[in-house]
C-alpha positions as CSV (number, residue, x, y, z in Angstrom):
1,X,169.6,-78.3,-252.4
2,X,172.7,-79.6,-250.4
3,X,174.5,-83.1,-251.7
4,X,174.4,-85.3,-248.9
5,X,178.8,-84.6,-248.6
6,X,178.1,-81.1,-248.2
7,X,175.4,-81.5,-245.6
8,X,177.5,-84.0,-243.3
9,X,180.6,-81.2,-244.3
10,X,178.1,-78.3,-243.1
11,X,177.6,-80.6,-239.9
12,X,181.2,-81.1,-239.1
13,X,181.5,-77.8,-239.4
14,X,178.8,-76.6,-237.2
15,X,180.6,-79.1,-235.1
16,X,183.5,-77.8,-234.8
17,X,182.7,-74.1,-234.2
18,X,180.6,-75.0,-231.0
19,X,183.0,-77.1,-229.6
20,X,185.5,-74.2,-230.7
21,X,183.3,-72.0,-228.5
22,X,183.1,-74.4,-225.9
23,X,186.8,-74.1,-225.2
24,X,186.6,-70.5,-224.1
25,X,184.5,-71.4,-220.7
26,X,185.4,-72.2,-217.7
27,X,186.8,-75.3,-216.9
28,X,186.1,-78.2,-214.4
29,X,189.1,-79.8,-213.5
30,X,189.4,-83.4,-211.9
31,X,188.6,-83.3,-208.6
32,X,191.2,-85.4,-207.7
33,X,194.4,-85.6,-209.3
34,X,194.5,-88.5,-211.9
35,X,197.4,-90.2,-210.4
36,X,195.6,-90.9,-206.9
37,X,192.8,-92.4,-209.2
38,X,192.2,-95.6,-209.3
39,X,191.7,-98.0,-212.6
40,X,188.6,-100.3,-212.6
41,X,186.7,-102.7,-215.1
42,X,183.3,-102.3,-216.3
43,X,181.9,-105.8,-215.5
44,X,177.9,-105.5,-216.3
45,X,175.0,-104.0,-215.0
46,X,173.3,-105.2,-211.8
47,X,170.2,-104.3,-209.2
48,X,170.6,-102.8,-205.5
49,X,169.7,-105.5,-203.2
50,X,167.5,-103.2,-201.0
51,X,166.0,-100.8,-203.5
52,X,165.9,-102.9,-206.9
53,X,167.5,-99.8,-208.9
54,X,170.3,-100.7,-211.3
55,X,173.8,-100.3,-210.8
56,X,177.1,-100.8,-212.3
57,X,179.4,-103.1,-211.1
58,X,183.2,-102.0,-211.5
59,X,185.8,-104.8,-210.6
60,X,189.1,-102.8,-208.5
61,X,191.9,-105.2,-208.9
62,X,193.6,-103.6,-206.0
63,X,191.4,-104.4,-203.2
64,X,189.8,-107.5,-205.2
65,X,186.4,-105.7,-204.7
66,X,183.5,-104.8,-206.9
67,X,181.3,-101.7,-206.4
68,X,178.3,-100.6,-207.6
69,X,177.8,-97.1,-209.1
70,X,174.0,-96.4,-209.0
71,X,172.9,-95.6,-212.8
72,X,169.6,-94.9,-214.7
73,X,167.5,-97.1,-215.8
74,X,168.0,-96.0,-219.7
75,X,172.0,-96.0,-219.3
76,X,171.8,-99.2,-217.3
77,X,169.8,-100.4,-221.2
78,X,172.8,-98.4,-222.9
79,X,175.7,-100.5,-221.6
80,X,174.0,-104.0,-221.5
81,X,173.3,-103.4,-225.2
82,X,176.9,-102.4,-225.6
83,X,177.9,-105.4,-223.5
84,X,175.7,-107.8,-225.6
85,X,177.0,-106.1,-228.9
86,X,172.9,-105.8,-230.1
87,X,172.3,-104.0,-233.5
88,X,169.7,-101.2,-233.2
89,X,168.1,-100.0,-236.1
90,X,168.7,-96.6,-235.3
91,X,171.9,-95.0,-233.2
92,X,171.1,-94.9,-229.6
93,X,172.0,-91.6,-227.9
94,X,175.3,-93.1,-226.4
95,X,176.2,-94.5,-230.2
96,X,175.2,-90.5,-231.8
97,X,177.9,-89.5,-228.8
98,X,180.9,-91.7,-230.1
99,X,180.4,-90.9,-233.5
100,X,179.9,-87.1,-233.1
101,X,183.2,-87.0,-231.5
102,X,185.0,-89.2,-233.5
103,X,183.8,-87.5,-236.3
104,X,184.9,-84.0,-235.7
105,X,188.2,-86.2,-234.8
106,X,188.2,-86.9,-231.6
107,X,188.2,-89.6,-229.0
108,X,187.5,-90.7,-225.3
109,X,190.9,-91.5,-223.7
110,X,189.7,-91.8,-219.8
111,X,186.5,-91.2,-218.1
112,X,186.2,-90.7,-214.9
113,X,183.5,-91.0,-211.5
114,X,186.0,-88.3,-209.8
115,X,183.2,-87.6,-206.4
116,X,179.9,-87.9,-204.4
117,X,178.3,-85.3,-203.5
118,X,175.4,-86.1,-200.9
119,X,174.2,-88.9,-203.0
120,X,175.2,-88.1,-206.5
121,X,177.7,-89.4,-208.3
122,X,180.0,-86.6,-210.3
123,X,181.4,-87.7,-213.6
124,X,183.8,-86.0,-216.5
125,X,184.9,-87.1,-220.0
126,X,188.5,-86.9,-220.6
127,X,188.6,-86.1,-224.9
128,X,191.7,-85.9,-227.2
129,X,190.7,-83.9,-230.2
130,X,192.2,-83.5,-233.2
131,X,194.1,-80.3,-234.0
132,X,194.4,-79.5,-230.3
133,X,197.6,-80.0,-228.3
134,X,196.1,-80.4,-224.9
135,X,193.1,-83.0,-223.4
136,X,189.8,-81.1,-222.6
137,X,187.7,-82.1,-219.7
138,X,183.7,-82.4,-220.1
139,X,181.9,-82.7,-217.5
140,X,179.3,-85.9,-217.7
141,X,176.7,-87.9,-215.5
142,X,178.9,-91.0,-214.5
143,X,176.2,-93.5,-216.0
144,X,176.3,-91.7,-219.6
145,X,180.3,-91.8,-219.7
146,X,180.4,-95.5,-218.6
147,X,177.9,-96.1,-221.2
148,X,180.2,-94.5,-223.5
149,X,183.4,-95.9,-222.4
150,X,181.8,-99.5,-222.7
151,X,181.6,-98.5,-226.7
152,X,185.6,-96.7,-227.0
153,X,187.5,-99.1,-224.7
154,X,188.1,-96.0,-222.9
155,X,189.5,-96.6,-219.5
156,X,187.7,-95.9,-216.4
157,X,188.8,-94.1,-213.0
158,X,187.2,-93.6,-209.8
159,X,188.2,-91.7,-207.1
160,X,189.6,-93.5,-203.5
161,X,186.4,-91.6,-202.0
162,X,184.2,-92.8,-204.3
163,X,185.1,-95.9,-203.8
164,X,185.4,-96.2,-200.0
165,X,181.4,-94.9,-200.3
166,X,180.7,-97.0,-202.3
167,X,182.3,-100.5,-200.9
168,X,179.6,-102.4,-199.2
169,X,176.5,-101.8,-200.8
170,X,175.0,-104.8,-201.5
171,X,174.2,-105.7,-205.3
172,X,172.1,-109.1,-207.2
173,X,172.8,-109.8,-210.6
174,X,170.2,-109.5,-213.2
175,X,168.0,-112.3,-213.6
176,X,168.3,-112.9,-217.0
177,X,171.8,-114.2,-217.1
178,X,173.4,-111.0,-217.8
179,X,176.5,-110.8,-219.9
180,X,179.8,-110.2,-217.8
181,X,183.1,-108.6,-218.4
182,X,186.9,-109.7,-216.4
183,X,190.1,-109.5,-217.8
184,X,188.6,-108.0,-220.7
185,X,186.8,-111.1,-221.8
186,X,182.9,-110.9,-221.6
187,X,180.9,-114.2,-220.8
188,X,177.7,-115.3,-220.9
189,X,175.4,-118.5,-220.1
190,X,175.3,-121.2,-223.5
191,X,172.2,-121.9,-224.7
192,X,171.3,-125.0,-226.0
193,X,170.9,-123.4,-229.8
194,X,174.7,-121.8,-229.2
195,X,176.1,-125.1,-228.1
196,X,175.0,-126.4,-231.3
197,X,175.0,-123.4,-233.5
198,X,179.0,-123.3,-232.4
199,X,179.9,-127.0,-232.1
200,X,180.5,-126.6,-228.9
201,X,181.7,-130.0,-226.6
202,X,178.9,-131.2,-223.8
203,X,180.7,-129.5,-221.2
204,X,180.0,-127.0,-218.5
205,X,181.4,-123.5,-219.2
206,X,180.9,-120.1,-220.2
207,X,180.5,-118.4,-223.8
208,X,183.0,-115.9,-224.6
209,X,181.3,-113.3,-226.8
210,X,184.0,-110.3,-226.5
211,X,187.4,-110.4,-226.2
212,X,189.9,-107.7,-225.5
213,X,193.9,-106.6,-224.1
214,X,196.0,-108.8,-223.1
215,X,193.5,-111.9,-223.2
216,X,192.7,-111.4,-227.0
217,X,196.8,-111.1,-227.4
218,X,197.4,-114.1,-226.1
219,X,194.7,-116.1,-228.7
220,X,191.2,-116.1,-226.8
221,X,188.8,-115.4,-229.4
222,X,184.7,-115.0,-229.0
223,X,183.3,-118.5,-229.3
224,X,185.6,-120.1,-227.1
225,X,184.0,-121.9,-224.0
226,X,185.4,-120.9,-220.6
227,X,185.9,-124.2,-218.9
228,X,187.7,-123.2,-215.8
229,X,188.9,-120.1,-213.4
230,X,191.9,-121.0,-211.5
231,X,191.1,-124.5,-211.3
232,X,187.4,-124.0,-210.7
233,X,184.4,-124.5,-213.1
234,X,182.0,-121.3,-213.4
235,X,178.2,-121.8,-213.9
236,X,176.6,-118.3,-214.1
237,X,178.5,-115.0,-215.3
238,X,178.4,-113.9,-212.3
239,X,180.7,-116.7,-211.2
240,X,183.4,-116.0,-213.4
241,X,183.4,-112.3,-212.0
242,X,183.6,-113.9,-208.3
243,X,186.3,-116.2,-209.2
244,X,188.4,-113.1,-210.8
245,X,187.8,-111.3,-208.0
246,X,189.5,-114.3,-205.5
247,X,192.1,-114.3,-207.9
248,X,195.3,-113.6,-204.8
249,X,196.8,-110.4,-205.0
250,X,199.6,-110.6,-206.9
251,X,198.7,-113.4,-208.5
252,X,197.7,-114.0,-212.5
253,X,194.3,-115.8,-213.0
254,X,194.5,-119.1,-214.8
255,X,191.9,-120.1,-217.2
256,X,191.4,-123.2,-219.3
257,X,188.8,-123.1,-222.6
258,X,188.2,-125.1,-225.4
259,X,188.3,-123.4,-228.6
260,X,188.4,-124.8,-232.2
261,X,187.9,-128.2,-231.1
262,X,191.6,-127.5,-228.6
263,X,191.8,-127.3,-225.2
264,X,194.1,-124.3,-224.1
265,X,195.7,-122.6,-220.5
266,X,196.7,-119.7,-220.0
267,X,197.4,-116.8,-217.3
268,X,196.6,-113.1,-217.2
269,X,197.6,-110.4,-214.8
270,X,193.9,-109.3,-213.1
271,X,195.2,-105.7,-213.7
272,X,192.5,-103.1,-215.5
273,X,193.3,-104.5,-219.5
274,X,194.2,-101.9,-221.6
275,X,191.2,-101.6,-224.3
276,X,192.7,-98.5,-226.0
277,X,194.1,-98.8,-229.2
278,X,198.1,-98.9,-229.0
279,X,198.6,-95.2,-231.3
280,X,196.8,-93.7,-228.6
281,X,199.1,-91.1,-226.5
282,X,197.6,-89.5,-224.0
283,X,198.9,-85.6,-223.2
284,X,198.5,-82.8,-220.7
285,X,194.9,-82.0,-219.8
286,X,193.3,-78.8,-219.8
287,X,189.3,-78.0,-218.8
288,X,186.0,-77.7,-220.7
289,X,182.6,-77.7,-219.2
290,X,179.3,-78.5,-221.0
């Protein structure tokens, strides 16, 4: 009988000769070359106004818009749990994923919802592995690489088409005050339990629970209380991505928030954050197709 080290070495092994084998197939490139796509932000998980199915919402600093992605119901569970940070007992399938590839030694560097075709959305993993000089391409279901990037920081890019589709459709948020992500800082509504839990002041404002980039850099921690967006006071999540959004082109947003009993300002560019970790260098892709 195997020593649990030599099963999980057996495993990695195993591993490592299929995705060995995978490398020999054909390969789906991009279907649009990754310089004419375009960065976006995960910001949560919404409902189509017409047919009540969940969506995505993905904030495009360029145009100031946010489109919806349409998603399934079980990934549309799989990133709010990521967004919330809630402990299962047992990994989830988008949890297995990450840990699978990271450990045969890999990692997500981009994904990517690269076309439509008819009605569905086309989606591919972009992996760095380790031993292995080039990127390899795998192709995905948009919902389950969102869902993964929302757990590696892994930046997101969607084709111009895609988007142009896409712009318009009309989108609710979830009506259990659903957590929100801009500027890589995810929000949510303060209970009375948290206000009192965290010591937070008797004031209107937001509940940071995340914090990542350039935000986190410059001293926003989670627990801080969001008390204004450029000058204006956000009730709901979902008003703190609207006021992000109105954020003038060219413009950095301005937030206050009280935080360890301070209040601070400060300014971030509304560009896609960079959630990667810094060591990470990206290099010339080549295909793979799962």
């Amino acid at each position: 009988m195997m020593t649990p080290l030599r099963d999980r070495s057996v495993v990695v092994a195993l591993l490592l000769v299929l995705l060995a084998v995978q490398f020999q197939v054909a390969a789906r490139e991009p279907t649009v070359p990754l310089e004419e796509m375009i960065p976006v932000e995960l910001a949560t998980v919404g409902v189509e106004s017409i047919s009540g199915s969940p969506v995505v919402l993905l904030r495009e600093p360029r145009s100031g818009d946010v489109v919806p992605i349409s998603i399934g119901a079980n990934e549309a569970l799989a990133i709010l749990l990521a967004l919330r940070e809630v402990p299962v007992p047992r990994p989830m399938t988008h949890d297995l994923l990450t840990d699978v590839i990271r450990l045969v030694g890999g990692s997500v560097q981009r994904v990517m919802v690269d076309a439509l075709v008819g009605s569905t959305y086309i989606g591919l993993l972009e992996l760095q592995l380790e031993h292995q000089d080039d990127l390899v391409y795998v192709d995905s279901r948009p919902s389950d690489a969102l869902a993964l990037a929302v757990r590696t920081g892994a930046q997101i890019l969607v084709s111009p088409d895609v988007l142009v589709a896409t712009r318009g459709r009309g989108f609710e948020a979830l009506p259990d005050d659903p957590v929100v992500t801009a500027l890589g800082i995810t929000v949510g509504a303060v209970t009375p339990d948290l206000r009192e839990a965290l010591e937070l002041p008797d004031r209107p404002g937001l509940l940071v629970s995340r914090v990542a980039g350039e935000a986190a850099a410059k001293g926003l921690e989670p627990g801080a209380l969001i008390l204004e967006v450029n000058g204006e006071v956000p009730e709901t999540p979902m008003d703190f991505l609207e006021m992000v959004r109105r954020t003038p082109s060219g413009d950095d947003a301005r937030l206050r928030y009280w935080q360890q009993g301070e209040t601070v300002e400060i300014e971030l560019s509304t560009e896609v954050p960079d959630l990667q970790p810094p060591d990470v260098e990206p290099r010339p892709g080549r295909g793979l197709s799962v």
